[in-house]
N, C-alpha and C positions, 0 to 999 in steps of 0.2 A: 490960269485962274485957279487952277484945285492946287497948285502948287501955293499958292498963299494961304491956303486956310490947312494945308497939311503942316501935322505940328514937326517940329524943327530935329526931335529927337528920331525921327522917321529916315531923314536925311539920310545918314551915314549907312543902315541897311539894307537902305534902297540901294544907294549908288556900289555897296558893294555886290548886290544883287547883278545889278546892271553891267557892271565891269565884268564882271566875271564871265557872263552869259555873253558877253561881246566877244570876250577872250576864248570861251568854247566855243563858241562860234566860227570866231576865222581858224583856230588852232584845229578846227574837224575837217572845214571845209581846204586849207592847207593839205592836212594829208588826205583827203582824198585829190587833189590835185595833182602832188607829188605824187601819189600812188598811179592814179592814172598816165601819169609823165612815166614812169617807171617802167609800164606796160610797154608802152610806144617807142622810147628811146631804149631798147635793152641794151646797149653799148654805157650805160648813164644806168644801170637798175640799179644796181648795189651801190654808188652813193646817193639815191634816190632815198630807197628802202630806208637808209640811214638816217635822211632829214626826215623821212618822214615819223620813221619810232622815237629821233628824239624832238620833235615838234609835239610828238603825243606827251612827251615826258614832261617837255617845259611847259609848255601849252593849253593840249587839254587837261592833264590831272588838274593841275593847279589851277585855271578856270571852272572845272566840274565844281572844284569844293569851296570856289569864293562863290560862283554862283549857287550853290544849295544850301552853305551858310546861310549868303547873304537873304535868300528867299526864306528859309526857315524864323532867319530872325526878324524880319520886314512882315512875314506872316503873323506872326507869333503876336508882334505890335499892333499891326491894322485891326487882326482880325482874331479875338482871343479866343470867342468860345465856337461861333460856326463861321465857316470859308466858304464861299462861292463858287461854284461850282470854276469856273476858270481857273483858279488856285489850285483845283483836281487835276488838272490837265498838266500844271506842271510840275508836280507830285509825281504823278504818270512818268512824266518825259524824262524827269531827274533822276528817281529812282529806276525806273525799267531799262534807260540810258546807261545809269550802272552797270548791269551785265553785259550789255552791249560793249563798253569800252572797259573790262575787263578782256574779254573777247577780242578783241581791236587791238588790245594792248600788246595781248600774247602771239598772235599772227604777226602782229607789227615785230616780234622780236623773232619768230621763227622764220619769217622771211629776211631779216637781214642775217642770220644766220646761214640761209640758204643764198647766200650773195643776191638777194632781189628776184631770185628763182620762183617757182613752183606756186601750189596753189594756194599760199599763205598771199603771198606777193597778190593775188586775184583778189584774194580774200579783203584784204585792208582799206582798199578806194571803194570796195561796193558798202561794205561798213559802217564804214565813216557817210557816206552819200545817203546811207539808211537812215541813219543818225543825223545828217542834216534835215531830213525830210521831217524828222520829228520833232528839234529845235524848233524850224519854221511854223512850227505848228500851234507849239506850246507859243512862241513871241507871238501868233497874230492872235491865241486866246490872251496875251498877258494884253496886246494893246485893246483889240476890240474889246474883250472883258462881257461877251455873247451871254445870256441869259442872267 
């Protein structure tokens, strides 16, 4: 129903909003999968480590900035002079998220250096699972839309 009275020009930064954030999504939740395979299977670490830094490379970067775009510019539309507070939350998760998979990024490349070794390797599934916990957070403020 709110999809027919949302105007048309909305369209296109919503869905890149959306894309994006699906795309961060599984590309987080990936490496921490692989990461934790990496753990378990140490015979398997080091081409582990490897899908997983370049999962972060194709994956999460490129989903972080369609989904921050695309929310930037779908915000920017809706909502011109004041945001609701759930539009905070994902401000919060995007930017603060930043550091976070700056961080993620660099483990993720010191551990394949380290052939899937040491405590970078530890580092990158707990990370990324941190980072899911927060995605999850921001989508159920972006669906329920609370206060």
């Amino acid at each position: 129903m709110l999809g027919l009275i949302r105007p048309d020009s909305w369209n296109l930064p919503l869905f890149v909003h959306v894309l994006g954030a699906m795309i961060l999504f599984g590309g987080t939740a990936t490496v921490a999968i692989v990461g934790f395979a990496g753990r378990t299977r140490s015979a398997h670490a080091e081409l582990l480590a490897r899908v997983s830094l370049k999962t972060f490379l194709l994956a999460v970067i490129p989903g972080w900035i369609a989904m921050r775009v695309g929310g930037g510019w779908i915000a920017g539309k809706e909502f011109p002079k004041d945001a609701p507070g759930w539009v905070g939350v994902g401000y919060v998760v995007s930017e603060g998220g930043a550091l976070l998979l700056i961080a993620l990024g660099i483990l993720a490349w010191v551990s394949v250096r380290r052939h899937g070794g040491g405590r970078a390797a530890v580092a990158v599934p707990v990370l990324a699972g941190i980072y899911l916990l927060a995605l999850g957070i921001a989508w159920w403020a972006m669906s329920a839309k609370p206060g």
